[in-house]
Residue frames as a rotation matrix with the C-alpha (Angstrom) as fourth column:
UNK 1
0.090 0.835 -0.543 -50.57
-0.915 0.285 0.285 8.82
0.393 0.471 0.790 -36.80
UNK 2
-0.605 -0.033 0.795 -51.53
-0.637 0.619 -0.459 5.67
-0.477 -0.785 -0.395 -34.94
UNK 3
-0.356 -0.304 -0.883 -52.22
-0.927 0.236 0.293 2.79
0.120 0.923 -0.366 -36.88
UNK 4
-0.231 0.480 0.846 -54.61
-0.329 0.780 -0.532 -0.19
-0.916 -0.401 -0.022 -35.41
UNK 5
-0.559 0.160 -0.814 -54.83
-0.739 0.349 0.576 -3.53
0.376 0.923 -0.077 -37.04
UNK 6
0.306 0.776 0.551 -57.19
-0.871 0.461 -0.167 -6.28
-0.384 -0.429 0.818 -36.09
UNK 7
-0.793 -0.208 -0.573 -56.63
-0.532 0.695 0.484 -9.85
0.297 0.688 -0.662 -36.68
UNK 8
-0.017 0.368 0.930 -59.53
-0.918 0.362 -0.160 -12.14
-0.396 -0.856 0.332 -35.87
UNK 9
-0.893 -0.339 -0.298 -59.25
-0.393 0.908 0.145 -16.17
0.221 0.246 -0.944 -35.77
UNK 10
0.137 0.927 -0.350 -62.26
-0.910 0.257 0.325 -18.57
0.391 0.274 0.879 -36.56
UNK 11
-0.826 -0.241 0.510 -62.19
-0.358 0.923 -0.142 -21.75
-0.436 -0.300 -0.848 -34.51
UNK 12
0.222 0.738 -0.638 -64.33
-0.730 0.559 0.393 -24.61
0.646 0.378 0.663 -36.14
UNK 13
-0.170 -0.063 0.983 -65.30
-0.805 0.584 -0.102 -26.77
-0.568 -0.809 -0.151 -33.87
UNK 14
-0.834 -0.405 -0.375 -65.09
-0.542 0.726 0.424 -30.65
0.101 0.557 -0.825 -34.71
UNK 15
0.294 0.952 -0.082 -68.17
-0.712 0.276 0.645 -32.95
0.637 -0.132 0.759 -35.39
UNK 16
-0.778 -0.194 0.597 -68.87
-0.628 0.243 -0.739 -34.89
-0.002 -0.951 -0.311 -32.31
UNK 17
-0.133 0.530 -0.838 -70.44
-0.151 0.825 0.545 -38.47
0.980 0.198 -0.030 -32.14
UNK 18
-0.467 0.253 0.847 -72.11
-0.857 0.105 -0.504 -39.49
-0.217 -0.962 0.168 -28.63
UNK 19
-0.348 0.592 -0.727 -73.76
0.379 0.798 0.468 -43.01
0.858 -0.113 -0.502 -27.86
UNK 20
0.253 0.506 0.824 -76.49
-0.788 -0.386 0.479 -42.91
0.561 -0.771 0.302 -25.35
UNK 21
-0.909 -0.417 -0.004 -76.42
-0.402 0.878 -0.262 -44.77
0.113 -0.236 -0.965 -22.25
UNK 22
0.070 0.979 0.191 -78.97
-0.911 -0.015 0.411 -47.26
0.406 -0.203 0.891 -21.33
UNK 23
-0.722 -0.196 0.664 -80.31
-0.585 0.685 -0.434 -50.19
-0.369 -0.702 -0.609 -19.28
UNK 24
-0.155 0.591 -0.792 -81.95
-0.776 0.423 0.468 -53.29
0.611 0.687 0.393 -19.92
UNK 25
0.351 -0.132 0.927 -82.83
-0.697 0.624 0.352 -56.65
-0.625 -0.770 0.127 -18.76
UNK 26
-0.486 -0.763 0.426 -80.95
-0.459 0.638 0.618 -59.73
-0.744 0.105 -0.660 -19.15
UNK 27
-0.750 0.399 0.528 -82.09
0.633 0.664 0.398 -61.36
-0.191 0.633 -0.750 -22.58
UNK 28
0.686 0.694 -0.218 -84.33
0.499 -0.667 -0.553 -57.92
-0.529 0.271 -0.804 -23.59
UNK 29
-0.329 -0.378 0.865 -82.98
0.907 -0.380 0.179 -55.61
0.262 0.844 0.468 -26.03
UNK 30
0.416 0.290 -0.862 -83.13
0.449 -0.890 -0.083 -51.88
-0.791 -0.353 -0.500 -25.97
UNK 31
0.541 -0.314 0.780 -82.28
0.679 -0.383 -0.626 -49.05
0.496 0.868 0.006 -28.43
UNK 32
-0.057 -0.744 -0.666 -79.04
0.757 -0.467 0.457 -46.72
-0.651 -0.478 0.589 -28.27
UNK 33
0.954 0.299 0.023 -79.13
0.249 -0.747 -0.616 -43.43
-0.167 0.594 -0.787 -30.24
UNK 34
-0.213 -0.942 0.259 -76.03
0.927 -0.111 0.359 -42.09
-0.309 0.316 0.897 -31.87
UNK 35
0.868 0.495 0.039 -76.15
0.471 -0.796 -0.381 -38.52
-0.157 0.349 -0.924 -31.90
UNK 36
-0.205 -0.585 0.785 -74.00
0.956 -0.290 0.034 -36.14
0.208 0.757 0.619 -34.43
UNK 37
0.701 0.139 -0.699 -73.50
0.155 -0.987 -0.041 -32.63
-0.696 -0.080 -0.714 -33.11
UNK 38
-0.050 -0.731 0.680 -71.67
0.999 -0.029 0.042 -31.08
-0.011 0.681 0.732 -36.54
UNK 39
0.023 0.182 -0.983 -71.38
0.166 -0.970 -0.176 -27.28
-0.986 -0.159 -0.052 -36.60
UNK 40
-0.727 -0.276 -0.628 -70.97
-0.531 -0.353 0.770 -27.25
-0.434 0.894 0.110 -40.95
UNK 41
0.784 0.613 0.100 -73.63
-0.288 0.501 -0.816 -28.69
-0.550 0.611 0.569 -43.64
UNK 42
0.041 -0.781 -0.624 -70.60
-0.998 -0.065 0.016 -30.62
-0.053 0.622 -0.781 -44.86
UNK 43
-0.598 -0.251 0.761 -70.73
-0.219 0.965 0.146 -34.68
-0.771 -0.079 -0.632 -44.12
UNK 44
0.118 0.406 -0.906 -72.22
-0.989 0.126 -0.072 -36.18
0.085 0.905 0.416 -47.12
UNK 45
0.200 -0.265 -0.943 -70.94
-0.539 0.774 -0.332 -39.78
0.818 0.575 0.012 -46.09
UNK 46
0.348 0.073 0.935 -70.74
-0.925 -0.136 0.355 -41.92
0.153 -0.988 0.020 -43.21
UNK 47
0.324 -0.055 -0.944 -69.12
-0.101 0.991 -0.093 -45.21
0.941 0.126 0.315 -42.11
UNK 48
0.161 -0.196 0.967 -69.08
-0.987 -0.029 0.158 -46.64
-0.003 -0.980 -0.198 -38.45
UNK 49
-0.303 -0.376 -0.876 -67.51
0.121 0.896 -0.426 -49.92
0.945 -0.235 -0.226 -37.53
UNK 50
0.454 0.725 0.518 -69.57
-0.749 -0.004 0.663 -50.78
0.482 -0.689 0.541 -33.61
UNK 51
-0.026 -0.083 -0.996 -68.67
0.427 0.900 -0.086 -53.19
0.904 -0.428 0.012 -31.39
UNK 52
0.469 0.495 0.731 -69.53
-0.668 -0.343 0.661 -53.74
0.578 -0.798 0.169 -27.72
UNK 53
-0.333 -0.900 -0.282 -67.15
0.003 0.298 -0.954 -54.68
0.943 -0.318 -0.096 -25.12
UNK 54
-0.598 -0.078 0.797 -67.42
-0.166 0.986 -0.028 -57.46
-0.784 -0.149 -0.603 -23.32
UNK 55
-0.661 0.529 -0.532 -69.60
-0.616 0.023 0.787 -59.20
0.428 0.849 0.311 -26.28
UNK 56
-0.769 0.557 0.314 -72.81
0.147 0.631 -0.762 -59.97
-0.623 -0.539 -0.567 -24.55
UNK 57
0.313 0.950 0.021 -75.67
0.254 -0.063 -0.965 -59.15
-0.915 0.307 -0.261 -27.06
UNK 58
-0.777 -0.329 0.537 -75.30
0.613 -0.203 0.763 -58.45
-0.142 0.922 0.359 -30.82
UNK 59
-0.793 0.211 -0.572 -76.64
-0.437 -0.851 0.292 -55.31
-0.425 0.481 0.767 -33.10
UNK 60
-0.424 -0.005 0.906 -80.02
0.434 0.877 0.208 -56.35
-0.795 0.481 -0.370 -34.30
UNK 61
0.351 0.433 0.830 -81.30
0.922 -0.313 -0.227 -53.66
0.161 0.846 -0.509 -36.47
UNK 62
-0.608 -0.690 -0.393 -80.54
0.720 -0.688 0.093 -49.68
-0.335 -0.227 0.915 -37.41
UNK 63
0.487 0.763 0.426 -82.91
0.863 -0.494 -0.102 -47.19
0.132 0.417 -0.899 -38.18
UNK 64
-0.711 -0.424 0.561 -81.80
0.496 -0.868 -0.026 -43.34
0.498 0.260 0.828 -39.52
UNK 65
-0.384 0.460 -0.800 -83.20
0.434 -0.675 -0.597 -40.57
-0.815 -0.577 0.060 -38.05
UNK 66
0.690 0.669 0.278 -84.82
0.644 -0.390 -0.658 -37.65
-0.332 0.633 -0.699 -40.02
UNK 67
0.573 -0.772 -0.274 -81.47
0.019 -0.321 0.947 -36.39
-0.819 -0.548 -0.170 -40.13
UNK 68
-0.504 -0.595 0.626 -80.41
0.017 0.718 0.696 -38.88
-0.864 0.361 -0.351 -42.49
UNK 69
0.366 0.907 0.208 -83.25
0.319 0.087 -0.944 -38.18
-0.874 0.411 -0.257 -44.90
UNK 70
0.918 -0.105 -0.381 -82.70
-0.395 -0.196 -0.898 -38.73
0.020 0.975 -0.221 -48.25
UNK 71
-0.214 -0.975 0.064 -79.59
-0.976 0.217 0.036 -41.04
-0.049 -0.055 -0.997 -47.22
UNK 72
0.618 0.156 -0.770 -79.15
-0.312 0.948 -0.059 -44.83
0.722 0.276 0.635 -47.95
UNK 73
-0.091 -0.602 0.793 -78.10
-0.994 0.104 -0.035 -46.70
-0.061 -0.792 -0.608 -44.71
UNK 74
0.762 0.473 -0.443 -77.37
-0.319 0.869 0.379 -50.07
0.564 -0.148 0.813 -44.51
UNK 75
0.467 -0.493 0.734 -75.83
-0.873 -0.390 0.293 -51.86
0.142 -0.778 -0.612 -42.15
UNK 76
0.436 -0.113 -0.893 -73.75
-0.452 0.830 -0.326 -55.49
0.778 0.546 0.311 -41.52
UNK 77
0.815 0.025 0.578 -73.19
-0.574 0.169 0.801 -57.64
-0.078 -0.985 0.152 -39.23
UNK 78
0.243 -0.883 -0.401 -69.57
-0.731 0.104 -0.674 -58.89
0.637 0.457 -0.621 -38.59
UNK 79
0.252 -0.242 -0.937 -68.14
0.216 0.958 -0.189 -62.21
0.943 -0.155 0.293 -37.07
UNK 80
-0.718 -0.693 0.073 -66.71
0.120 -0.226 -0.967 -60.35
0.686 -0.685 0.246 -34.13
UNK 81
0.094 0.983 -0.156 -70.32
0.977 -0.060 0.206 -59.11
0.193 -0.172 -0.966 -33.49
UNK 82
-0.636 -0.077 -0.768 -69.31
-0.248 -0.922 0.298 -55.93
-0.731 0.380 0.567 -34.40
UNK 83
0.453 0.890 0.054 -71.73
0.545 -0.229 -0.807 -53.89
-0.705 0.395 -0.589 -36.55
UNK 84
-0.888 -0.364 -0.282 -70.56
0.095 -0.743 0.662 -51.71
-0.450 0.561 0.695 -39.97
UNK 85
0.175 0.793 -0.583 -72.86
0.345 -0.604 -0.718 -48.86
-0.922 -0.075 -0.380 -40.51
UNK 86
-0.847 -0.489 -0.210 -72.40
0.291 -0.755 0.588 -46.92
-0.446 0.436 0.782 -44.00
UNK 87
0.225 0.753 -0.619 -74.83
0.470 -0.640 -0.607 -44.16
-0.853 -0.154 -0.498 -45.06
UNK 88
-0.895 -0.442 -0.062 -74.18
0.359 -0.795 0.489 -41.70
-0.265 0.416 0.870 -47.95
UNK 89
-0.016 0.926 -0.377 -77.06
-0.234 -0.370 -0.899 -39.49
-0.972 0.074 0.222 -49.90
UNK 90
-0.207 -0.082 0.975 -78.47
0.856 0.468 0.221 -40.97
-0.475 0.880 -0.027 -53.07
UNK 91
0.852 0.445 0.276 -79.25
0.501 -0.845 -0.185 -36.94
0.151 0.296 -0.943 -54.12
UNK 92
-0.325 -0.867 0.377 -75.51
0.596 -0.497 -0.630 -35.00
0.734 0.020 0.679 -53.00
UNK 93
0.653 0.362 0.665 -77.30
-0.162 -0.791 0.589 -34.00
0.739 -0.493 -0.459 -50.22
UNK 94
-0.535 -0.808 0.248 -75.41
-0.188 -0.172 -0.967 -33.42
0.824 -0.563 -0.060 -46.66
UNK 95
0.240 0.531 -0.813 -76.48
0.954 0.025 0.298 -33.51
0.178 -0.847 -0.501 -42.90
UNK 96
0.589 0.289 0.755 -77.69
0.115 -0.954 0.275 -30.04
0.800 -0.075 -0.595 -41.83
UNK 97
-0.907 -0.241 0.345 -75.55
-0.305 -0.189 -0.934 -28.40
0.290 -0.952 0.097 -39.00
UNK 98
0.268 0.938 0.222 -77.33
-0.651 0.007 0.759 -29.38
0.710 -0.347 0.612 -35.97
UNK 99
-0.919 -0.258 0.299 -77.08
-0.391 0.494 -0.777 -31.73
0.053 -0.830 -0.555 -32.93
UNK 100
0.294 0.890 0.350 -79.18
-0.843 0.414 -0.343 -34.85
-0.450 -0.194 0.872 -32.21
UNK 101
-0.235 -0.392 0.889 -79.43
-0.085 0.920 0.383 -38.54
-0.968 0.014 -0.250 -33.09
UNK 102
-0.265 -0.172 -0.949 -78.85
-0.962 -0.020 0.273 -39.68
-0.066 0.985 -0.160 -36.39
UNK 103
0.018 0.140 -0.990 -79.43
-0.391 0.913 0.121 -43.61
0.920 0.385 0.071 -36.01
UNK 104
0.280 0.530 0.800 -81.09
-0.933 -0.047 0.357 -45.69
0.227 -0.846 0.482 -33.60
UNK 105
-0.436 -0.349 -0.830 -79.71
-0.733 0.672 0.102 -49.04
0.522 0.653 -0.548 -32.80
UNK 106
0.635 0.578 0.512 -81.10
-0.727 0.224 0.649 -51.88
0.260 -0.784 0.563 -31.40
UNK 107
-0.427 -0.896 -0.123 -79.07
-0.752 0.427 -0.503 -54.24
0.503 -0.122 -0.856 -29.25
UNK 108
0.628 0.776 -0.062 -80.57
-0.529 0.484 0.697 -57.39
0.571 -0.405 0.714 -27.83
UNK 109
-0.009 -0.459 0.889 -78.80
-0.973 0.208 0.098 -59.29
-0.230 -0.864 -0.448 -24.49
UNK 110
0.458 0.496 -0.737 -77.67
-0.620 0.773 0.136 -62.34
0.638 0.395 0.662 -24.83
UNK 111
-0.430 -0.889 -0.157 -76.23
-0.193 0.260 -0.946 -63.11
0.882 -0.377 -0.283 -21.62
UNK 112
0.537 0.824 -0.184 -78.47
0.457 -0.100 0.884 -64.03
0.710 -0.558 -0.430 -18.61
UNK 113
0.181 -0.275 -0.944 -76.00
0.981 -0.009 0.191 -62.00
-0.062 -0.961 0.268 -16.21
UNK 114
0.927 0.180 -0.329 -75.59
0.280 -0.916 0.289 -58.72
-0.249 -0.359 -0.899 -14.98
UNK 115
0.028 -0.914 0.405 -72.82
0.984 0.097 0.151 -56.62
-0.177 0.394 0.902 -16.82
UNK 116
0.479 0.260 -0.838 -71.54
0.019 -0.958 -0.286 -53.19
-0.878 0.121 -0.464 -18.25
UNK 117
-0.076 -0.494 0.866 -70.90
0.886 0.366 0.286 -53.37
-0.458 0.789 0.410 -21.74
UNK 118
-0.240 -0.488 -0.839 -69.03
-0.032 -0.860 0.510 -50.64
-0.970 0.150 0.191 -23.27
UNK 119
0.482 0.140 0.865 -70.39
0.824 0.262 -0.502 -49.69
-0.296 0.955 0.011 -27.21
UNK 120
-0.083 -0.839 -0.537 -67.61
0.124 -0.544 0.830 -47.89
-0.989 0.002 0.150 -28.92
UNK 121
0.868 0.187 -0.460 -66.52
-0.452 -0.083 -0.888 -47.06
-0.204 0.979 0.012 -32.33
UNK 122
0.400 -0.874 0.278 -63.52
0.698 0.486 0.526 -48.57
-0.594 -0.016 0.804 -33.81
UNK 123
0.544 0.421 -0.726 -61.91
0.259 -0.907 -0.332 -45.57
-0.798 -0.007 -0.603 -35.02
UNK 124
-0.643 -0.476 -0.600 -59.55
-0.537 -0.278 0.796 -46.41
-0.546 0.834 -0.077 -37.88
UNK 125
-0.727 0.630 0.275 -62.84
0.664 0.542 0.515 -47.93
0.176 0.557 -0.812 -39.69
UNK 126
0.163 0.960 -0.228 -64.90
0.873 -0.248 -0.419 -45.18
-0.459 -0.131 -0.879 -38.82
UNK 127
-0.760 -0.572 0.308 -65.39
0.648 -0.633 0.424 -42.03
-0.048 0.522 0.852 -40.95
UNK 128
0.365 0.566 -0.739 -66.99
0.472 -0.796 -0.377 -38.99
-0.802 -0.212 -0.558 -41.63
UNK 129
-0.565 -0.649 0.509 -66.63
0.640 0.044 0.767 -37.38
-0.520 0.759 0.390 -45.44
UNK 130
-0.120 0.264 -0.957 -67.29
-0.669 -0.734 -0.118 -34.37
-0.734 0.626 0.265 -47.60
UNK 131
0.779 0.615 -0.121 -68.87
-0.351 0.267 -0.898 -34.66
-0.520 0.742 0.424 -50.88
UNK 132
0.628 -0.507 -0.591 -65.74
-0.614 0.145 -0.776 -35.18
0.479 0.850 -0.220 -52.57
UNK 133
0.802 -0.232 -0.550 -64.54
0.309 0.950 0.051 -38.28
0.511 -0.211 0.834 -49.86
UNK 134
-0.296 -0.866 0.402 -62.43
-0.169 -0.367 -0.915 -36.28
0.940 -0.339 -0.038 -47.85
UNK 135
-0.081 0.109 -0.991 -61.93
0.873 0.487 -0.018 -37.47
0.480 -0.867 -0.134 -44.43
UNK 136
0.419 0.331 0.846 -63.71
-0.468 -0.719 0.513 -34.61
0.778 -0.611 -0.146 -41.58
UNK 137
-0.563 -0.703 -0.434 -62.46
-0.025 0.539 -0.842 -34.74
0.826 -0.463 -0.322 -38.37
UNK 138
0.576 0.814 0.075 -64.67
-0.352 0.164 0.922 -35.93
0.738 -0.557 0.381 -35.09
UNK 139
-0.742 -0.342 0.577 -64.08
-0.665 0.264 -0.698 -36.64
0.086 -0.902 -0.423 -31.52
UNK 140
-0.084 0.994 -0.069 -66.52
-0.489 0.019 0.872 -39.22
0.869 0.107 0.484 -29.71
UNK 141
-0.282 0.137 0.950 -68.09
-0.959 -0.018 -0.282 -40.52
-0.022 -0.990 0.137 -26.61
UNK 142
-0.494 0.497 -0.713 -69.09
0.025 0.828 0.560 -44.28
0.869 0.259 -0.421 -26.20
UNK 143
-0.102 0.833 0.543 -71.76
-0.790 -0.399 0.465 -45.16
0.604 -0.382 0.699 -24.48
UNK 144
-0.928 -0.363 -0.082 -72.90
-0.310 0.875 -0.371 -48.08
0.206 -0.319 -0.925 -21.75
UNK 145
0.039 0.960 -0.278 -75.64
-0.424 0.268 0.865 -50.65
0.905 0.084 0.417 -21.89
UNK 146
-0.585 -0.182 0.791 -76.22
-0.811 0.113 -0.574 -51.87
0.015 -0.977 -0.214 -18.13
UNK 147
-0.223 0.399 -0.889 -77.64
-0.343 0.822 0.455 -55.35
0.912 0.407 -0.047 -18.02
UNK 148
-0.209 0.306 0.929 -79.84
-0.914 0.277 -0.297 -56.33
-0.349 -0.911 0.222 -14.75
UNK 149
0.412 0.586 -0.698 -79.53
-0.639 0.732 0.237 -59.89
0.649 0.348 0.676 -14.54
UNK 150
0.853 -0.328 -0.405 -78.17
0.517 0.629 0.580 -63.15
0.064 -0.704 0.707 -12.39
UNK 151
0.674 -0.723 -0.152 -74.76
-0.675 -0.687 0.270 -62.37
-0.300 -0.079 -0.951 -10.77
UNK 152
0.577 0.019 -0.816 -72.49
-0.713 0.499 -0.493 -64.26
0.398 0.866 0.301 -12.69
UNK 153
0.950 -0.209 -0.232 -70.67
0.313 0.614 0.725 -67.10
-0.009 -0.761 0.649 -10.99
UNK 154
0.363 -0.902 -0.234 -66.73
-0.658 -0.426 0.621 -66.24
-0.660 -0.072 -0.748 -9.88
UNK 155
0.788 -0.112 -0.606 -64.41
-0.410 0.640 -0.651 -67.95
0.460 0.761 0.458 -12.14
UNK 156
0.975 -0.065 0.212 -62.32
-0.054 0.858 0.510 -70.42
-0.216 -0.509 0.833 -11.16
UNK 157
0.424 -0.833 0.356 -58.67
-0.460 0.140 0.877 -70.89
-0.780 -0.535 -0.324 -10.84
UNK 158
0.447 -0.135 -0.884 -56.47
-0.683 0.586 -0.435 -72.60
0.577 0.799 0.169 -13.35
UNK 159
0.856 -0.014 0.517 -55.06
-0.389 0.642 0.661 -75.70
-0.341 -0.767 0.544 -12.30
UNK 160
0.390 -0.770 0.504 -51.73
0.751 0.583 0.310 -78.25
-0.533 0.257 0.806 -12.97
UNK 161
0.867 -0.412 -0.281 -49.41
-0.496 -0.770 -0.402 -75.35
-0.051 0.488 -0.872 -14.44
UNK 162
0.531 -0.657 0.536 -46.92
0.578 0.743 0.338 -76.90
-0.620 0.130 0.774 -16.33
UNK 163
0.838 -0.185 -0.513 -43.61
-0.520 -0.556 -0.649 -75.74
-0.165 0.811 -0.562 -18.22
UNK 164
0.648 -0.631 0.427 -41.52
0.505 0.776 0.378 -77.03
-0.570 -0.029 0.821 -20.31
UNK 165
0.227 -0.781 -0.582 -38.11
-0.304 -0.624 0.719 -75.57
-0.925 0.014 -0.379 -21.29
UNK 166
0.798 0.046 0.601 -37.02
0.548 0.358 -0.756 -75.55
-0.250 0.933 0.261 -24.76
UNK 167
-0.382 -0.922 0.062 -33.50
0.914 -0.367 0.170 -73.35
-0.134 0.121 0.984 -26.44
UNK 168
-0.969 -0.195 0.149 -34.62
0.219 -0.963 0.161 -70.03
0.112 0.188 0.976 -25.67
UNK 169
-0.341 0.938 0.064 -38.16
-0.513 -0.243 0.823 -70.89
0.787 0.248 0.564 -24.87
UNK 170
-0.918 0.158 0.364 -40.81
-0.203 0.601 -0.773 -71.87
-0.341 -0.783 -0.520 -22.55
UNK 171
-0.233 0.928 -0.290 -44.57
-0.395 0.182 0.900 -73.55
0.889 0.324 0.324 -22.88
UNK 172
-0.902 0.061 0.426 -46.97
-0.417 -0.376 -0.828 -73.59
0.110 -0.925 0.364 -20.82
UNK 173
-0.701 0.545 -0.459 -49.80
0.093 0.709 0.699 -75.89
0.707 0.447 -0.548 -20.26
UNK 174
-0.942 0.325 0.079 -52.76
-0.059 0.070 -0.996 -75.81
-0.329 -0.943 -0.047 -17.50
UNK 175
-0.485 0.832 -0.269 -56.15
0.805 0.545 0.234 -77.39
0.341 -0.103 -0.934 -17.03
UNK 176
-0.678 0.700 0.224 -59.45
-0.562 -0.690 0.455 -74.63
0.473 0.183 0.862 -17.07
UNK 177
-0.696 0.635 -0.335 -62.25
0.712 0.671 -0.205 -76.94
0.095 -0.382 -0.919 -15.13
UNK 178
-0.880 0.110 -0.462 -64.27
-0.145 -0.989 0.041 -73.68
-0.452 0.103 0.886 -15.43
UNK 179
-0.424 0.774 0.470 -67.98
0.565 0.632 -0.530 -74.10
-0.708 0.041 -0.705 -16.18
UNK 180
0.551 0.555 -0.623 -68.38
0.333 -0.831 -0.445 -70.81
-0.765 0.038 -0.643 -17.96
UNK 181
0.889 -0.263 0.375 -67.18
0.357 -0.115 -0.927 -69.01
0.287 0.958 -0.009 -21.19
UNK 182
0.227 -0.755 -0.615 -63.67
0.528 -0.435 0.729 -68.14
-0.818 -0.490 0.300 -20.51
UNK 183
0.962 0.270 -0.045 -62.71
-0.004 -0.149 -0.989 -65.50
-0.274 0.951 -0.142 -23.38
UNK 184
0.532 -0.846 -0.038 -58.71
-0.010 0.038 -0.999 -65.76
0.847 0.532 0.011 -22.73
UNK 185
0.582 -0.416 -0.699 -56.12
0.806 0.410 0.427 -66.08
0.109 -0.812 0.573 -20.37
UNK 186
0.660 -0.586 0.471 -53.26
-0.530 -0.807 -0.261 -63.34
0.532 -0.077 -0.843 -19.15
UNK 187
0.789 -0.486 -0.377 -49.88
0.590 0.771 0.240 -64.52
0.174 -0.412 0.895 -18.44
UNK 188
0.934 -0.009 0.358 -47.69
-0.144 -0.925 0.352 -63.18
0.328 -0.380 -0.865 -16.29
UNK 189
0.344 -0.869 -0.356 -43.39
0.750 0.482 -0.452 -63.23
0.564 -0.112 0.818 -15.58
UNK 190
-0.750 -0.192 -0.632 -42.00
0.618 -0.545 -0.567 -62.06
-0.235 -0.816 0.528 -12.15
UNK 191
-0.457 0.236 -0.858 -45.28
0.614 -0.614 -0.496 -60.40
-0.644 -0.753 0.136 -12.09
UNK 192
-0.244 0.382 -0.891 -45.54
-0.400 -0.877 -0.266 -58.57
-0.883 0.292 0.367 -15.49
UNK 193
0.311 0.944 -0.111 -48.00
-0.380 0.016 -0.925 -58.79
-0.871 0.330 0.364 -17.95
UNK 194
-0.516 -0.849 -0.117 -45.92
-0.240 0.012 0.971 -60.57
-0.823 0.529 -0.210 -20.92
UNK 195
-0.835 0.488 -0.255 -49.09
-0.175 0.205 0.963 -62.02
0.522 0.849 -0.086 -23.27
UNK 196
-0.065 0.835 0.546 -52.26
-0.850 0.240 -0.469 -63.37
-0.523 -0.495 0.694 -23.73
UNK 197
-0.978 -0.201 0.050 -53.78
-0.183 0.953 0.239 -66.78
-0.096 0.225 -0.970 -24.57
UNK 198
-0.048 0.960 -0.275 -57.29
-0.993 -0.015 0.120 -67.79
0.112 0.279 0.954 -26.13
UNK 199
0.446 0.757 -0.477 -56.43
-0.580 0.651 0.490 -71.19
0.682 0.058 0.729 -25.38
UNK 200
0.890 -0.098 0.445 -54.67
-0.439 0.076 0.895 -73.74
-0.122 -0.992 0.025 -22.54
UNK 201
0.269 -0.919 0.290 -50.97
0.880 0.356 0.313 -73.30
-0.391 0.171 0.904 -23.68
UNK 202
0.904 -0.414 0.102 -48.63
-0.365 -0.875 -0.319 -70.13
0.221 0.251 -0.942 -24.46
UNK 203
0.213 -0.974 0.080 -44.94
0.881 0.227 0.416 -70.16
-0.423 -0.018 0.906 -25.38
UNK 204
0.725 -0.420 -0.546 -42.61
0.174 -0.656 0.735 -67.95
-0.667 -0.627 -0.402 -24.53
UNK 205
0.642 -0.728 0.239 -39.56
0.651 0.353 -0.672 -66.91
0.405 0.588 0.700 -27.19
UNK 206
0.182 -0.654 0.734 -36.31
-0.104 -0.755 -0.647 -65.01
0.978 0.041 -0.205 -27.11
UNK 207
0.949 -0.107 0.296 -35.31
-0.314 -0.400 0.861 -65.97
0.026 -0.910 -0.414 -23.50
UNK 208
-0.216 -0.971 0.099 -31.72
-0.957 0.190 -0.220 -66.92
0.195 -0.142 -0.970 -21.97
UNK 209
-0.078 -0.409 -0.909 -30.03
0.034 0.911 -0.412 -70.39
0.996 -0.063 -0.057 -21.89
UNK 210
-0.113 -0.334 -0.936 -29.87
0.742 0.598 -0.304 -71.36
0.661 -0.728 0.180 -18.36
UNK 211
-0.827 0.245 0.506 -32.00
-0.317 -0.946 -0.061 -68.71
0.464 -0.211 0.860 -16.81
UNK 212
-0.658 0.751 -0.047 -34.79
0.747 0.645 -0.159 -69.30
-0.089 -0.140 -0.986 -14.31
UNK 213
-0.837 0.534 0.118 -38.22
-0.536 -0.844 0.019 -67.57
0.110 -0.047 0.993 -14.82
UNK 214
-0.402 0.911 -0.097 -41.35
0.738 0.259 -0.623 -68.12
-0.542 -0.321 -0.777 -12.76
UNK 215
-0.705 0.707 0.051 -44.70
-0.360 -0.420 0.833 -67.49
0.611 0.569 0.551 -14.75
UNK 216
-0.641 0.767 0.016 -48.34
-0.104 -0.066 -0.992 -66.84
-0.760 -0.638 0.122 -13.28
């Protein structure tokens, strides 16, 4: 007697978030779609934390899809110029399996130059949840807004690099004559990347007594 057993394995795919991409002109505004491919009638809750990299243009409004129907969405704008999205249903209802956009945003340029600006999620602030607040798990794509405008001017050199030695430290000083927004500096020893700097001065700790080291 010969004895056949079967096993068979369910894969569940994961819900998948996409940003669209799109172009605009400099100082115009355009809308990006977030679309939600979920394969389960299980999300019941939403929170997205946004932000667009370089910050040239800020979030000004969100609109749900028909998706979202019967969900409360509001949305907030954040000092960084990041955006937090959060959604839930005011009924216990869910988003239907399905694929497609869930929420439309609009983004408006505020930069008169030509750029690619990357719109992402921050992903420990973003979620997906079941009725009963249980984190779901999701993969996603970010998307890019292209911005046709002036080419921006080159930036400019720093200038007078100064350090001064201290026990186990150095500081650094240097002039910016730069006409344009600088958003930070990178400093560099024998070459490698050691910090950054948001303004015109960075100090070094933890080095050797009587040691030389050249910074860029």
């Amino acid at each position: 007697t010969i004895v056949t057993s079967f096993i068979f394995f369910s894969l569940i795919l994961p819900n998948n978030l996409e940003f669209t991409n799109i172009q605009i002109q400099a100082n115009d505004s355009g809308v990006i779609d977030l679309s939600l491919d979920n394969p389960q009638d299980e999300i019941a809750g939403i929170q997205f934390q946004i932000v667009d990299y370089p910050n040239h243009g800020l979030f000004t409004a969100v609109e749900p899809s028909d998706r979202l129907d019967g969900f409360m969405v509001e949305f907030y704008e954040q000092a960084d110029g990041s955006v937090i999205i959060v959604g839930f249903s005011l009924t216990g209802g869910v988003i239907s399996a399905g694929s497609g956009s869930i929420l439309s945003l609009t983004y408006q340029s505020t930069n008169p130059y030509s750029s690619e600006i990357e719109i992402s999620l921050i992903e420990e602030a973003s979620f997906l949840g079941d009725a009963l607040g249980n984190a779901l798990a999701y993969t996603y794509s970010p998307g890019t807004v292209t911005v046709i405008g002036e080419e921006p001017p080159e930036i400019q050199a720093v200038e007078n690099l100064t350090a001064t030695g201290g026990y186990g430290s150095v500081s650094l000083f240097w002039d910016d004559f730069n006409t344009i927004d600088i958003t930070g500096y990178h400093v560099f020893r024998e070459g490698n990347l050691i910090g950054t700097s948001n303004n015109t001065t960075y100090t070094e700790t933890g080095l050797q007594q009587g040691t030389q080291y050249c910074y860029t």
